[in-house]
C-alpha positions as CSV (number, residue, x, y, z in Angstrom):
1,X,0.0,0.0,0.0
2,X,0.9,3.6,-1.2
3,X,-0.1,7.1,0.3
4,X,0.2,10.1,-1.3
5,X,1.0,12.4,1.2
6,X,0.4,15.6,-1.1
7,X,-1.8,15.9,-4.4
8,X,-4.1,18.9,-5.6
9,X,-7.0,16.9,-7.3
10,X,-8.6,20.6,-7.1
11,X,-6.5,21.6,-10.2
12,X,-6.8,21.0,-14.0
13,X,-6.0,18.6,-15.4
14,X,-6.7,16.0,-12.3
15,X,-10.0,17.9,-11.8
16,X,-11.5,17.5,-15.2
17,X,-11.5,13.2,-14.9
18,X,-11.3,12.6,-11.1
19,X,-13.2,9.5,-11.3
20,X,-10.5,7.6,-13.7
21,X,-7.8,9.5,-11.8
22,X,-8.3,8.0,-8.3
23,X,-9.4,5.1,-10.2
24,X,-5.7,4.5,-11.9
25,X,-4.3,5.5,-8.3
26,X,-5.7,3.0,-6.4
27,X,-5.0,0.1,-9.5
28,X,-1.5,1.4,-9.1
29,X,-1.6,0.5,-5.0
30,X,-2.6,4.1,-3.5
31,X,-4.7,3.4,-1.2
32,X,-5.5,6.9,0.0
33,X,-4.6,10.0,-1.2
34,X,-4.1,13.5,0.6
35,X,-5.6,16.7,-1.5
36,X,-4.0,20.0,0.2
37,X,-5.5,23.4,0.4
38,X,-3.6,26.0,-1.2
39,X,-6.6,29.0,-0.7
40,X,-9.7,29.9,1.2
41,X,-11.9,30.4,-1.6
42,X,-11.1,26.7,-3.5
43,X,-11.6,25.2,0.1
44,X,-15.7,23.4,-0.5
45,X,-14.1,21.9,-3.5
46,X,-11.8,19.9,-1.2
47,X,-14.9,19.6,1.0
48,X,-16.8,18.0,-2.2
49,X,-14.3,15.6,-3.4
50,X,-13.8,14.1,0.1
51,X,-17.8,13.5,0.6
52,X,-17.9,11.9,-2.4
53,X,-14.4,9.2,-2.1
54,X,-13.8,7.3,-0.1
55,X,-10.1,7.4,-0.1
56,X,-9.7,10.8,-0.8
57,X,-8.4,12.8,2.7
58,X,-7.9,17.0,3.0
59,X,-6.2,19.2,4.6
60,X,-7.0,23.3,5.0
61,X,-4.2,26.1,4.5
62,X,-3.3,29.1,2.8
63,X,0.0,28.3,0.5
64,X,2.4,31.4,0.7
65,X,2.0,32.4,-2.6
66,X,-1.7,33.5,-1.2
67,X,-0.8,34.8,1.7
68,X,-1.4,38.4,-0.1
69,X,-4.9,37.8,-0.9
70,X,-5.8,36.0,2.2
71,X,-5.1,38.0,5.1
72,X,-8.1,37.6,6.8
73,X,-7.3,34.1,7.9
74,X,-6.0,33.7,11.1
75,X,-5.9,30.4,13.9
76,X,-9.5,30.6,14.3
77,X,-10.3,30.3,11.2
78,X,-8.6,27.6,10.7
79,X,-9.6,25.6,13.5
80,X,-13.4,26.4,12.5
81,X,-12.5,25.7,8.7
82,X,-11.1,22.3,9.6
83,X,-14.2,21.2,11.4
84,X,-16.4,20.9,8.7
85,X,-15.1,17.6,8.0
86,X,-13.7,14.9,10.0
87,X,-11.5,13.9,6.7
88,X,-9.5,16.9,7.3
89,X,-6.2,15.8,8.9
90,X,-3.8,18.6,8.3
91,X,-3.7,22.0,8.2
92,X,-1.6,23.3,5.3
93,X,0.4,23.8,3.0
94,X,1.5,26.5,4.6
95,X,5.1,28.1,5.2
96,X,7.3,30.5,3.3
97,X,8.6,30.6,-0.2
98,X,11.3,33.4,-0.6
99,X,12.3,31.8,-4.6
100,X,9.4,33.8,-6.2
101,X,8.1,36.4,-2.9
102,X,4.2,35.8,-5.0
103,X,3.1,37.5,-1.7
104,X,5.5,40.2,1.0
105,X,7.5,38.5,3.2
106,X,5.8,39.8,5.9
107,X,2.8,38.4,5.4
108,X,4.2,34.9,4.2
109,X,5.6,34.9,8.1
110,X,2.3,36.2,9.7
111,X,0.2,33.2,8.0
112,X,2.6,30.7,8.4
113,X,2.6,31.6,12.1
114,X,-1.3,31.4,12.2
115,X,-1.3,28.0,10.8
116,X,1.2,27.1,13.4
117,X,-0.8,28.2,15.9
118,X,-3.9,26.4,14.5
119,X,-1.9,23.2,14.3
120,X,-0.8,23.2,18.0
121,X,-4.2,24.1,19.5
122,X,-6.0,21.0,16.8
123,X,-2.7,18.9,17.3
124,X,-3.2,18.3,13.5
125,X,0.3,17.6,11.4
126,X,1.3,21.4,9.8
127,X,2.1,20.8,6.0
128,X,5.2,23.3,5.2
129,X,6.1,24.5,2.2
130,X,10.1,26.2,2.4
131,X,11.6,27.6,-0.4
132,X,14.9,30.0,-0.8
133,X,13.6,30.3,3.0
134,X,15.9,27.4,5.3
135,X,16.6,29.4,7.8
136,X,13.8,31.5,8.7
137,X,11.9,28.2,8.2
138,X,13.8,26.6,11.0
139,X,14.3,29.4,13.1
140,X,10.1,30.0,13.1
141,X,9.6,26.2,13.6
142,X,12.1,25.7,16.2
143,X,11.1,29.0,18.2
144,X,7.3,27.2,17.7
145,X,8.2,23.9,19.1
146,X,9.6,26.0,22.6
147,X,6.1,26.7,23.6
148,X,4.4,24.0,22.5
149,X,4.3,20.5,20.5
150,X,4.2,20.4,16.9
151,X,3.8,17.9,14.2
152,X,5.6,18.8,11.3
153,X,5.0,17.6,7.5
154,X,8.1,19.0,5.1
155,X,6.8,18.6,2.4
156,X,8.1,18.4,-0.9
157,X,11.6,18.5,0.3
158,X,14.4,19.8,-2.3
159,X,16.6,21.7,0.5
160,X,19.9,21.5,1.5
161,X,21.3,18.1,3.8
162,X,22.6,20.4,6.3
163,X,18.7,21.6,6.7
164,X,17.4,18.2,6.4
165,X,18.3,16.6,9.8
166,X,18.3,20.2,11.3
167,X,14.2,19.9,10.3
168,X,14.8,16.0,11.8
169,X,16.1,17.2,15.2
170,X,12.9,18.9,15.5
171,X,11.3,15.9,15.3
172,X,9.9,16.4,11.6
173,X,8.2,14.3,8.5
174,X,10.1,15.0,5.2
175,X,8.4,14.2,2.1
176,X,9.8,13.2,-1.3
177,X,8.4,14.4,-4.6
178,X,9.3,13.1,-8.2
179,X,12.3,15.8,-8.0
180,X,14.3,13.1,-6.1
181,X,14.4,11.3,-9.2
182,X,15.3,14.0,-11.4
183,X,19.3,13.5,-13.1
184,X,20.1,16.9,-11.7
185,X,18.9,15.7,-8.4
186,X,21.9,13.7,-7.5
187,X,22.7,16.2,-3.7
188,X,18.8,15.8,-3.0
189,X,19.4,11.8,-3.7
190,X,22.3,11.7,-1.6
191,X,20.5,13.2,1.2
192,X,17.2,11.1,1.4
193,X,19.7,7.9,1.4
194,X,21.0,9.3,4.5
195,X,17.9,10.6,5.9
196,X,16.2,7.5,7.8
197,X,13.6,5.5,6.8
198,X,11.0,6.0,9.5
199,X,11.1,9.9,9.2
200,X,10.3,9.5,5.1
201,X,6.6,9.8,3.6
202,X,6.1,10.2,-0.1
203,X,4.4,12.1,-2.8
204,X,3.1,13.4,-5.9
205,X,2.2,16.9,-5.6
206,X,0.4,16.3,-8.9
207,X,-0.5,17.9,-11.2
208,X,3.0,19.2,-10.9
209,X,7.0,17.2,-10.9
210,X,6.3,14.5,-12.9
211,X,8.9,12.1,-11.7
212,X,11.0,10.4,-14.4
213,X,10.6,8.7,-16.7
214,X,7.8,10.8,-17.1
215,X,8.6,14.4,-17.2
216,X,6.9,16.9,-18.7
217,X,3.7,15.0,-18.2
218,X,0.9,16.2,-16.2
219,X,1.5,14.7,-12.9
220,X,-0.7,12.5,-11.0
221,X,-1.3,9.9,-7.7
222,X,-0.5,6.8,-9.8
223,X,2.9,8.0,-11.1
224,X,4.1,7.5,-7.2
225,X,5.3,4.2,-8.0
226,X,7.8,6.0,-9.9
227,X,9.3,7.5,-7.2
228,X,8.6,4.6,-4.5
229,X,10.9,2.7,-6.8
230,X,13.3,5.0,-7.0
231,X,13.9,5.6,-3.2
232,X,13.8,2.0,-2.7
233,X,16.5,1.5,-5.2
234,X,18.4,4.2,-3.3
235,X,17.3,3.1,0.1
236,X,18.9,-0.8,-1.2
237,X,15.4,-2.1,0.4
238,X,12.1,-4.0,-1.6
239,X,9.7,-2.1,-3.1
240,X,7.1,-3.2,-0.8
241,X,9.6,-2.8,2.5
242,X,9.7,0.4,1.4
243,X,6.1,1.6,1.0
244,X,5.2,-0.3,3.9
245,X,7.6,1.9,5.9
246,X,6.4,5.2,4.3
247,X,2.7,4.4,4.9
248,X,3.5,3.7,8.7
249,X,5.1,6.9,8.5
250,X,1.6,8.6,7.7
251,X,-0.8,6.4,10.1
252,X,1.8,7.8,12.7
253,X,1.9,11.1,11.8
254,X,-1.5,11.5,10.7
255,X,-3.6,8.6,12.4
256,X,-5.3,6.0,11.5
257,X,-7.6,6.6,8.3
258,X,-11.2,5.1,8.3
């Protein structure tokens, strides 16, 4: 069994033939999948998708690049946003991305500490999103984790090693995309052999990073296996070892899913 641990099935081209999408995921050995909230205003289509499969878990967030046109949303409204269904297990992505600055700085931080503050209060994981951003990333996290627990999702991780088992000393989830697989990839490789296997979930983040052989597709769930394969490879464990360990990874992190 396969989780992925981060897919938008709110966005085209997944949206337009959900049905056969999921349906090819869960042929493929994904068993559930996790559809993120990237905006307030896209949120009841998450809240759709989950009434009608099965399979299909959410999260709510604000993504950084919306930080701008979602100022409104603070820890309360998160908390009140993620009880409107009991399939929402995370609260994210949130975080800051300092590559493109789609939204001020300042306002990247204020969110991502309003999600933070959400997470800790519903002790649901926080999905992160860092880029161009490591060290005010780990200094916000860290300076989080002082005054109270946190469960931490890195998602989509591409950073440096050195920042990678900084983020594990904090006691956090790092997720793999298709990048890992990518030839010009070969650092990011290097550091998910080293980081260990009970600390490593996996993803899609379809429709987007195609994994190889399959770049410059349109991403989705099923190409996981992809990727599974890959780290497994890298990891020098079975196929199956390895997604058993990954899925444990989420039922710990995230609970058991009904």
């Amino acid at each position: 069994m396969i989780i992925d641990s981060h897919c938008h099935l709110t966005y085209e081209p997944l949206s337009l033939s959900l049905e056969k999408t999921i349906k090819r995921a869960n042929e493929g050995g994904v068993k559930y999948l996790l559809t993120i909230s990237t905006e307030d205003k896209s949120f009841k289509n998450i809240l759709n998708i989950l009434k009608k499969h099965r399979c299909v878990y959410g999260t709510y967030g604000i993504h950084p690049h919306e930080a701008k046109n979602n100022k409104q949303i603070n820890s309360e409204n998160i908390l009140l946003n993620i009880k409107k269904n009991k399939k929402i297990i995370g609260i994210g992505e949130t975080g800051l991305d300092f590559y493109y600055n789609h939204s001020e700085k300042k306002d990247q931080i204020k969110s991502f500490i309003e999600h933070i503050d959400a997470s800790q209060k519903s002790n649901l994981p926080l999905i992160v999103h860092t880029r161009s951003a490591e060290d005010d990333t780990y200094k916000i996290l860290k300076d989080s984790i002082k005054k109270n627990d946190l469960k931490i999702l890195i998602h989509c991780f591409t950073g440096s090693k050195k920042f990678a088992f900084k983020l594990l000393d904090l006691g956090a989830y790092i997720s793999a995309s298709g990048v890992v697989t990518f030839k010009k990839s070969q650092d990011l490789a290097k550091t998910f052999k080293e980081i260990p296997l009970d600390k490593i979930l996996v993803e899609t983040d379809s429709p987007y990073l195609s994994p190889e052989p399959l770049r410059g597709k349109p991403n989705e769930p099923s190409f996981i296996t992809h990727t599974v394969k890959f780290l497994s490879d890298l990891k020098n464990i079975s196929y199956g070892s390895f997604s058993a360990a990954t899925t444990k990874n989420f039922f710990k992190l995230f609970g058991k899913l009904n």
